[in-house]
N, C-alpha and C positions, 0 to 999 in steps of 0.2 A: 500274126500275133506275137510270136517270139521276139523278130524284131525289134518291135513296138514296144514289148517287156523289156529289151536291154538295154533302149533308148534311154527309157522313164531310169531304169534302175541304175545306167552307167555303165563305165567300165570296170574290168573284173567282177560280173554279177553271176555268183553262181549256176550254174545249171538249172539247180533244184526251184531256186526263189524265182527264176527267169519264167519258170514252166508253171510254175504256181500263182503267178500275177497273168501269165499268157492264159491260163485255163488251159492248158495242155496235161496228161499223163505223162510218167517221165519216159516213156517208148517213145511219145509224138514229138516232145522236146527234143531225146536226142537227134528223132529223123530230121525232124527240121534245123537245127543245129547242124548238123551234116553237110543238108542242103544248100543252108548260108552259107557254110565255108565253102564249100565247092563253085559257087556264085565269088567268090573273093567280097561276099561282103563283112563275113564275122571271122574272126578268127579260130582255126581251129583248135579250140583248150576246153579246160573243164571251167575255167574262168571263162566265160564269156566277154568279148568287145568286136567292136565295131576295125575293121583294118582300117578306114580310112575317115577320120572325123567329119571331114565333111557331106559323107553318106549317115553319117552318126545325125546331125543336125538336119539333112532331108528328110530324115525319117522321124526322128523327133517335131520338127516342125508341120509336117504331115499330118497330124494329130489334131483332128479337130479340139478347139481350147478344152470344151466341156468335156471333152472324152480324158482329154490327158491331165484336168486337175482330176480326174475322178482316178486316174491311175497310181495316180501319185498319192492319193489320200490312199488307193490298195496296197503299195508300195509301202508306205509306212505304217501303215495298220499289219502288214507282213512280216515287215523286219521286228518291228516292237516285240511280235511275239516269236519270233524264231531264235533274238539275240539278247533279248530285254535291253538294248544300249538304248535311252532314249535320244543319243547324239547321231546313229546311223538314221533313222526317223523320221527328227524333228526337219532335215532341210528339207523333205518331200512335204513338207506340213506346209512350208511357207508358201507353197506352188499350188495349194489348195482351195476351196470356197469353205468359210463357216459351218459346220454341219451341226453344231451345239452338243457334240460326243463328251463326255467328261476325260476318256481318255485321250482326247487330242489335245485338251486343257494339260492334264497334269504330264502329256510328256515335251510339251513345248515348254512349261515350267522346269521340268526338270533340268531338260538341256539346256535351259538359260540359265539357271544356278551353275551347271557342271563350268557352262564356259565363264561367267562370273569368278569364279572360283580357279578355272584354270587361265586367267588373264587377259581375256577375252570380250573385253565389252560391248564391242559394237556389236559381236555376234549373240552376246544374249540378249541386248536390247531389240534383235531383229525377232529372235521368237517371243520374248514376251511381249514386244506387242502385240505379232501374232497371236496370243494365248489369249489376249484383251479382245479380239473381233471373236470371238466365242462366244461372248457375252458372259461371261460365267457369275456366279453367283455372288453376295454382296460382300462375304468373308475372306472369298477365294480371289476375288477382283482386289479388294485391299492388299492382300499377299504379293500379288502381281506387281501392283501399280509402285511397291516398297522395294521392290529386287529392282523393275525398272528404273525409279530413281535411282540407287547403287550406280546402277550401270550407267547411266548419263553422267553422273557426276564422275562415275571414272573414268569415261571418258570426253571430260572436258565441258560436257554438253550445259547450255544455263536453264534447261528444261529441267533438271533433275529436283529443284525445289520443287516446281508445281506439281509433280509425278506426288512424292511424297505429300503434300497438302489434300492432294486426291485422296489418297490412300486414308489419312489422319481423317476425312471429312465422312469417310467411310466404319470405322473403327467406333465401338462401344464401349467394350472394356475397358477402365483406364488405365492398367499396366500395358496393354498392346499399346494404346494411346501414347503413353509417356515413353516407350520404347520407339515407335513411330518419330516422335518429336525430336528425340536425342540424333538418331539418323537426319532428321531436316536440321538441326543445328550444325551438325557437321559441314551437308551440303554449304548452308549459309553462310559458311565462318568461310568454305574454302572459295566459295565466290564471290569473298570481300564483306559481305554484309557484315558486319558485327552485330550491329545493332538489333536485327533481325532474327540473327545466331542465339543472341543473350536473351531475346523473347521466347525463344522455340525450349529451347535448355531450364525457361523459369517457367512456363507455361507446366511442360513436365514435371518439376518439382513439385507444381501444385497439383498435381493427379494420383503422386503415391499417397501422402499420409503416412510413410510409413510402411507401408507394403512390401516395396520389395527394394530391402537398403542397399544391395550391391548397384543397384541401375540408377538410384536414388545417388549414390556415390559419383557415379558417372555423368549426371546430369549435371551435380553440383561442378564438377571438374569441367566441362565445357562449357557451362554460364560464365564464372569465374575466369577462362580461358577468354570468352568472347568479350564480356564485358567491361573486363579490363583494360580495354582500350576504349572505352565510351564511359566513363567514369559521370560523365555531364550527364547520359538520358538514364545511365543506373547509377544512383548515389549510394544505393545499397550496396553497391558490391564491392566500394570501399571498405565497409564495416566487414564483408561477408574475407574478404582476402587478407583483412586485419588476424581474422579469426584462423585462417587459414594458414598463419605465419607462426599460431601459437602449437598447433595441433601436432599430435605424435609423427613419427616420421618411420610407419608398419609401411612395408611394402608386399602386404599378403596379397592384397588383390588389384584388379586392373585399376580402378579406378584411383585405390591409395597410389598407384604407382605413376597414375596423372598429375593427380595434386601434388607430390612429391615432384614431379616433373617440372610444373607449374610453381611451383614455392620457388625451387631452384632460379627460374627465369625469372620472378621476380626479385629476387633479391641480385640478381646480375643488373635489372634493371636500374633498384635503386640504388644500387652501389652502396650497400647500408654495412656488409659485411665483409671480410675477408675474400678474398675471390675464390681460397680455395673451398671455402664453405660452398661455394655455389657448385664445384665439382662434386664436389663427395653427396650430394643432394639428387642432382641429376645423374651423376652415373647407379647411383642404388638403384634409379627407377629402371633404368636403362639393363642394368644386369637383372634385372628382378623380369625382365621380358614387355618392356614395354612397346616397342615396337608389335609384336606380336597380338598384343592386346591392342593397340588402335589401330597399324599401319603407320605408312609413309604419309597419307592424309590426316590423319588424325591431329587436332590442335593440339595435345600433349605434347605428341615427338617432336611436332613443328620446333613449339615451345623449350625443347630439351635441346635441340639443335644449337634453336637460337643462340639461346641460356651461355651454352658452352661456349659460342662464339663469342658472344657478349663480353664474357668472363675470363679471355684471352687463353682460351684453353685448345687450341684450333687444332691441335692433332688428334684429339677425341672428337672433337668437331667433324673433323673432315672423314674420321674412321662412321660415324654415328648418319652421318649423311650417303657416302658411301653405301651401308649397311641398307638404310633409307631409299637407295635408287634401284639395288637388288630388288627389295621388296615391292616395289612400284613396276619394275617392269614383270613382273614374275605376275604380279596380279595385273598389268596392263593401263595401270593409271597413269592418264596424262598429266589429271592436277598431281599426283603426289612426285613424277618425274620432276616438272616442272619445279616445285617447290626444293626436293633436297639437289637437285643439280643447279640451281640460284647458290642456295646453301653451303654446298659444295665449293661451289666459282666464290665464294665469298671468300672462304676457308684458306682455299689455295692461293687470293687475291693477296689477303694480308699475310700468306706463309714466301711469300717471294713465286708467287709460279703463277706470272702475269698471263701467258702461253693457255695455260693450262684453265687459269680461272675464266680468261675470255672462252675459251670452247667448252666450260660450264655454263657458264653464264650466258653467252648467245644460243645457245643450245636450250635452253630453258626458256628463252624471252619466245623463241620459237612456238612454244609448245603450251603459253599459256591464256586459251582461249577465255577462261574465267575469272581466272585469279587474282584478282583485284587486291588481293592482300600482298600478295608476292609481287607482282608486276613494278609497281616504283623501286620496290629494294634492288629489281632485279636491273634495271634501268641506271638505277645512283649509281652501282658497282659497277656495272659494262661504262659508263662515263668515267671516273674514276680511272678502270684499269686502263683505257684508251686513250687520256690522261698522260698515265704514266708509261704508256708505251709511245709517246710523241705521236698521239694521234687526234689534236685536240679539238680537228672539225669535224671527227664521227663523234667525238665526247659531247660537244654540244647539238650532234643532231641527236643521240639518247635523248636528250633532255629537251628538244625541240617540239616533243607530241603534248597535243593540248590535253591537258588533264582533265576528264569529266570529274564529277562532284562525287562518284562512290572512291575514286584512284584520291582525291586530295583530302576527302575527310577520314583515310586510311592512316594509321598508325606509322607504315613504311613510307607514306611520302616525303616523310624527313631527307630518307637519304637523297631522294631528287634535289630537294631543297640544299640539302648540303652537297652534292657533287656541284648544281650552279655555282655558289657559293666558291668553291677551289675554280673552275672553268674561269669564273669572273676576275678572279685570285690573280689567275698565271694567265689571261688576256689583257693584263694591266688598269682591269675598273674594281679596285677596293673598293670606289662608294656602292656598287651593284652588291658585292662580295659582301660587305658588312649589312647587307639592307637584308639580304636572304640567309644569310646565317643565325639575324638575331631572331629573324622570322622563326624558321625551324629549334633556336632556343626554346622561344615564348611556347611552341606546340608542346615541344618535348617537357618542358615545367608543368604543361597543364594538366600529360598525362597523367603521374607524374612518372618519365625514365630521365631522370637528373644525373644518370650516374656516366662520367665521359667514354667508361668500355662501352656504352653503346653507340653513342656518336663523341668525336672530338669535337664541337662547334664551338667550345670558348677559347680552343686554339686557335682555331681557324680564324675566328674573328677578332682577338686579338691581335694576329698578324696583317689581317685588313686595317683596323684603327690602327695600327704601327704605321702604315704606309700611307695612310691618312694624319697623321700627324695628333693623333689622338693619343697622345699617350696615357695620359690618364686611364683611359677607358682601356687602352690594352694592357694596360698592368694590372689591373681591376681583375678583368677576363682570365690573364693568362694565370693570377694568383690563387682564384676560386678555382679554377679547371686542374691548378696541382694540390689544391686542398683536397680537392674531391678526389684525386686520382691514389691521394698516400692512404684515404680509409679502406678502397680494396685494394689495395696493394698488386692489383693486377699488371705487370711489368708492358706490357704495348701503351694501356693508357698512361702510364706514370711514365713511361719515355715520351710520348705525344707531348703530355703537358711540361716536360721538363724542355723539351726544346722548344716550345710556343715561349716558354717564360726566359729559356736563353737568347732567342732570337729579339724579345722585345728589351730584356736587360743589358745588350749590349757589351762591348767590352771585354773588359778580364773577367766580369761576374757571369756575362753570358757563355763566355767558353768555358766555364767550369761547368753551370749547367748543363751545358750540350755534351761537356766529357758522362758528367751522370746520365746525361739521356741514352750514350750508347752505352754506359754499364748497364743501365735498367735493359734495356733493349738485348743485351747481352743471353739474359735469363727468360726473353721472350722468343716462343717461336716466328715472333713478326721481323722477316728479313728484310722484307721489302720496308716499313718503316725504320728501320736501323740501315737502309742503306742511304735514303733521306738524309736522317739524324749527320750520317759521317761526311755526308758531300756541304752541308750547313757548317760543321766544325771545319771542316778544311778549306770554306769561304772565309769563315770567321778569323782563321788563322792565317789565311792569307792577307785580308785587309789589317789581321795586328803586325803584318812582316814577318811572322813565323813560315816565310818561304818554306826550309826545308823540313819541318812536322806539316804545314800544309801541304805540299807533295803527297807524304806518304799518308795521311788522313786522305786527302782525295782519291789518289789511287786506289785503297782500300774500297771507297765509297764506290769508286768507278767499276772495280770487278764485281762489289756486290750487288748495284746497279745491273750491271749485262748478265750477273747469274737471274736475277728473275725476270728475263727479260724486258727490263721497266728501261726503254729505249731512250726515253723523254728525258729519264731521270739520267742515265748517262750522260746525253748530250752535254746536261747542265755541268755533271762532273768534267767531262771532257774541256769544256769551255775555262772552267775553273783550273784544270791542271797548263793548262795554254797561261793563262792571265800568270799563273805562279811558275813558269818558263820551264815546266816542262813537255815532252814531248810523246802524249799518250795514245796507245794504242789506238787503228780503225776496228770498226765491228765486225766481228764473222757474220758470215752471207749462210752457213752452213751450223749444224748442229740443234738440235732439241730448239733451242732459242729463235731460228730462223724460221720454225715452222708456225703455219697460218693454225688460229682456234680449231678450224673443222680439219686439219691434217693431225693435231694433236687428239683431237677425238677418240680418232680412229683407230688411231697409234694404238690410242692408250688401250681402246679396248680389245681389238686385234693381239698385240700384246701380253694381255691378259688369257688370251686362248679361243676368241670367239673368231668363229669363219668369217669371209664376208657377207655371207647372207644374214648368221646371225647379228650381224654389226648393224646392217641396212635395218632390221628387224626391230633392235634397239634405240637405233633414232630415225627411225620411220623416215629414210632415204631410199633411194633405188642402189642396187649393185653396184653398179657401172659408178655410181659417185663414191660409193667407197673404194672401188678398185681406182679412181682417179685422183684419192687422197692421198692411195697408199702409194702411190707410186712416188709422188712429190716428196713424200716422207723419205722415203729408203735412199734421194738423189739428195737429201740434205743433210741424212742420217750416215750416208755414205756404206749402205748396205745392201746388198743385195736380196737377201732373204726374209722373211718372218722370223726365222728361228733367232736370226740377230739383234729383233726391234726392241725383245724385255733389257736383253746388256745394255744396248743404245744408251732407252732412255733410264735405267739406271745406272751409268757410267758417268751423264750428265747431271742426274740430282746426286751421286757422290761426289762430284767433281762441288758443286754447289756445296 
C-alpha cells in the first residue's frame, strides 16, 4: 500500500501523507518504508520517492483505473486539508471521476484563478473545465464558464467568446450581466470582430440605467473603442465619440483613463490637432496606471500604443509596448504578446532598427492564432521592413496570403494594402501601385483616419502617378498629403509628405523640399525615413551635377541606411554613390546589423538578464534554439561571453 501511496502522490511525499493515503499508522509506514528501501525500490529519506522511475511507473500503472482515480480524489481531498494550497490538489482532481463534492468544485476554481493570475492559462483552463464536469450549480457554473473564457482568450484560443456567451446566457442579474458582456467585448474586439465587440459593450450599456457608473464608464470606453472602426453598422457612435472629444480630461478612474486613451488615438487619427496634444492625452492615461487597469489586451492600451505611434511619438511608443509585453507575459497572454510585440516591431521599424523590428514582428505573426485585428498590420510591416532590408520576394510572400472577409473588412488591412502598394512601387508596376494605394485611401476616408501619421498613402501614390505620368494627379496627392501633414505638425509625416512633394516637383524646387524634408526628419525619431529622405536628395543632386554635395549627401544616406540595417535601401545608396564616381564602402558580414530577427531576439532578451530557459519560456521555443541563436550571435558580435552581449548591442545603437 505505501507504494502505491507514493506513486499516486509523487516524489518527495512526505512520510506522514504517504501512510495516511496508505491507511497505515506511522510505525507501519516507517516499517514498510524501511522495507522498500532495503528492496532498492524507495529511497531511503523522510521524503519519500521512487529510486528508479521506471519502477515509479510499474507501480503506478499497476493500479487498477478505478482504484487509482479514487486515490487521487484521496490524495487531494488530503493535501487540501493538511496545506489548504488548492494548487497542490487540484492536479490529483484532474485524474479523478465526477463525484458532485462542492469542494472539489471550489478547489479546482480556485487553482484555476491562482494560475490565471499567476500566467498561466492553459493550466487553469484544464481545471476549470475540470470544475465544469461537476456539474455544479446554475450561479457557480456562470462563475466557471467567465474565468474559462479569460483563459482561452489568453491563451490565444477562438473558444473564449462562446465560453462567455454561456456564462451571459446563464446570469440574471443585470450588473453581473453587463459585467459579463464588457469581458465578451474584449474577447471580441481581440479576435478581430468589431462589430460583434460594439454589440456586446452596447448590449451592456443597456442593462445599467445607471447602476453602476464606473462599469457603465467602462462599457462606454470599449463600445466607442470597437465601434469606431465600423462607423457604417454604428452611426451612433459618431455622435457618441463627437461627444467624447468635448468631455473633461479626469483620469481618476479606469475607465476615464480609457477614454482619455481613446480620445488621444483619435485625434492621432484624425490628424485634427497638434501631435503634441495627442502625447500629453495618452501619456496622463498611461501614468494614471492604465495598463494595470485593462492589460496588454485591453482595446484602451492597444489604442494608446497605437495613438503614440500614430502621432510619431515612437520612443514612448516603444517604451509603452515594451511595458505591454512585460505584462503579457507575466500574465501568459498570447493575444496581448502578440499585439504589443507587432507594436513594438512597428516602433523599432520606423526608429531605424530594421534587425530588431523583423524579430518583433515575426515573432508576433508567430503567435497570433486570433487576432484578426493585429494580424494585417503585422503582415504590411514585416513586408515593408523586408522591403527595406532587400528582401523583396519574402515582402511579397507577407502579402501573398489570401485574406478572409473578417482580416479585410479590419481596420489594419490598410497597411497590407499599402505595403502592396510600395512592393508594386519598387517592382516597377505603378499602374498596380496607384490602383491599391487609392484603394486603401478610399477605406481610410471612410473611416474616417485622414490624418498621413497614420498611413503615408498620398505619398506613396503620388510617386506612382509620377511614374505614370500623371502629373496632375501627383501634384494633387503630394499637395493635400503636405497640407495635412503641417496641421499636426508631427515631424516623420511632414518629412514623408515633403519629400513625396519634392520628388514630384522636381528640380531646384524639389531639392529644396527634400533639404526641408531631412530638417523635419531631423526633429523626428524616424531614421529609417530620414535615411530614405538623404539617398533621394543625393539622387536629386546628382542628376542636377551637384557631384560633390551629392557624394557627401549619399554617403550620409548610405551610413544611415546600414545603421538600421535597411539593406535594400543602401544598396540603392551604393548604386547612387558609384553613378556620382565615388567609391563606397562593402557591407559588414559582422555586427548587431549582420544578425538574423530570431538571433536579435534572443540577444536582446538574454541581454536583459533572462537565462536560457527563461528566454525559451518567453517565446515559447525549446532550449537548444535559444542556445543555437546565441551562439551565432556572440560569432557576429565577436564575443565570447553573455556578460559582453548588453556593451555589444549597446555600443552598436550608440554608434547609430
Amino acid at each position: 500500500p505505501l507504494a502505491r501511496a507514493v506513486a499516486v502522490l509523487g516524489d518527495d511525499a512526505p512520510l506522514a501523507q504517504a501512510a495516511a493515503l496508505a491507511g497505515l499508522s506511522p510505525a507501519q509506514a516507517r516499517a514498510a518504508a524501511d522495507e522498500l528501501a532495503g528492496a532498492d525500490v524507495l529511497r531511503p529519506a523522510a521524503q519519500l520517492g521512487f529510486v528508479h522511475p521506471i519502477v515509479a511507473q510499474a507501480v503506478y500503472l499497476g493500479i487498477p483505473a478505478a482504484e487509482r482515480a479514487q486515490l487521487h480524489h484521496e490524495a487531494a481531498n488530503l493535501l487540501r486539508r493538511v496545506d489548504g494550497e488548492p494548487e497542490r490538489a487540484a492536479p490529483h482532481l484532474l485524474k479523478t471521476l465526477p463525484t458532485g463534492e462542492p469542494w472539489v468544485v471550489d478547489c479546482l476554481h480556485s487553482a484555476g484563478r491562482r494560475a490565471l493570475r499567476g500566467g498561466s492559462p492553459e493550466v487553469a483552463a484544464g481545471y476549470l473545465k475540470r470544475a465544469l464536469d461537476e456539474a455544479p450549480q446554475r450561479p457557480l457554473r456562470a462563475e466557471l464558464l467567465i474565468d474559462l473564457g479569460r483563459a482561452d482568450a489568453l491563451a490565444g484560443r477562438s473558444t473564449g467568446p462562446q465560453r462567455l456567451r454561456e456564462a451571459i446566457a446563464l446570469l440574471d442579474q443585470p450588473q453581473a450581466r453587463a459585467r459579463a458582456l464588457a469581458q465578451l467585448g474584449e474577447a471580441l474586439y481581440a479576435a478581430g470582430d468589431n462589430d460583434g465587440a460594439a454589440k456586446a459593450f452596447d448590449e451592456g450599456l443597456g442593462l445599467l440605467d445607471g447602476a453602476d457608473p464606473l462599469l457603465e464608464e467602462e462599457l462606454a470606453a470599449g463600445y466607442i473603442s470597437a465601434a469606431r472602426l465600423e462607423y457604417r453598422d454604428h452611426p451612433d457612435a459618431a455622435t457618441r465619440f463627437r461627444d467624447l472629444l468635448s468631455i473633461s480630461e479626469e483620469a481618476r478612474t479606469p475607465a476615464q483613463r480609457a477614454l482619455l486613451a481613446q480620445r488621444g488615438a483619435e485625434h492621432a487619427m484624425l490628424g485634427d490637432v497638434p501631435h503634441a496634444r495627442v502625447r500629453e492625452l495618452i501619456v496622463r492615461a498611461l501614468d494614471g496606471g492604465l495598463l494595470t487597469d485593462v492589460t496588454a489586451d485591453g482595446t484602451a492600451y492597444v489604442a494608446a500604443v497605437a495613438g503614440l505611434h500614430f502621432a510619431d511619438w515612437e520612443e514612448e511608443a516603444d517604451a509603452a509596448a515594451a511595458a505591454g509585453l512585460d505584462d503579457a507575459r507575466t500574465r501568459g497572454s498570447v493575444v496581448g504578446f502578440a499585439a504589443m510585440s507587432t507594436l513594438r516591431g512597428t516602433s523599432r521599424y520606423l526608429r531605424g532598427d530594421v534587425v530588431g523590428a523583423l524579430a518583433d514582428l515575426e515573432g508576433g505573426l508567430e503567435r497570433l492564432p486570433i487576432m484578426a485585428v493585429v494580424r494585417p498590420f503585422a503582415h504590411g510591416y514585416t513586408a515593408l521592413a523586408l522591403l527595406d532590408r532587400g528582401e523583396p520576394e519574402r515582402a511579397a510572400e507577407q502579402l501573398a496570403h489570401a485574406p478572409d472577409r473578417q482580416m479585410t473588412a479590419a481596420f489594419t488591412y490598410n497597411w497590407m494594402l499599402f505595403a502592396r502598394g510600395r512592393v508594386a512601387l519598387q517592382a516597377g508596376d505603378p499602374e498596380a501601385a496607384l490602383r491599391v494605394l487609392l484603394e486603401c485611401g478610399r477605406r481610410l476616408e471612410a473611416i474616417p483616419a485622414s490624418s498621413p501619421c497614420v498611413l503615408p498613402w498620398r505619398s506613396e501614390a503620388a510617386i506612382a502617378a509620377l511614374r505614370l505620368a500623371r502629373d496632375g494627379e501627383a501634384h494633387e496627392l503630394a499637395h493635400e498629403e503636405l497640407r495635412r501633414a503641417r496641421i499636426s505638425g508631427a515631424p516623420r509625416a511632414l518629412g514623408t509628405a515633403l519629400r513625396a512633394a519634392g520628388l514630384v516637383a522636381g528640380g531646384t524646387p524639389g531639392m529644396a523640399l527634400l533639404e526641408e524634408a531631412v530638417e523635419a526628419l531631423d526633429r523626428s525619431p524616424a531614421k529609417l525615413e530620414r535615411a530614405r529622405v538623404l539617398i533621394d536628395l543625393g539622387a536629386a543632386q546628382r542628376r542636377a551635377r551637384q557631384q560633390s554635395a551629392a557624394r557627401d549627401t549619399l554617403r550620409l544616406g548610405l551610413d544611415a541606411a546600414y545603421r538600421c540595417g535597411a539593406d535594400g535601401l543602401a544598396a540603392n545608396a551604393r548604386a547612387e554613390l558609384i553613378a556620382a564616381g565615388a567609391r563606397p564602402r562593402r557591407p559588414a558580414l559582422e555586427g548587431v546589423q549582420a544578425l538574423t530577427p530570431s538571433e536579435r531576439r534572443v540577444s536582446d532578451l538574454a541581454a536583459g538578464g533572462l537565462t536560457n530557459r527563461e528566454i525559451a519560456q518567453a517565446l515559447f521555443v525549446s532550449t537548444k534554439t535559444v542556445e543555437f541563436h546565441l551562439r551565432n550571435a556572440y560569432l557576429k558580435l565577436r564575443i565570447r561571453s553573455r556578460r559582453e552581449l548588453r556593451p555589444a548591442l549597446a555600443e552598436d545603437a550608440e554608434r547609430a
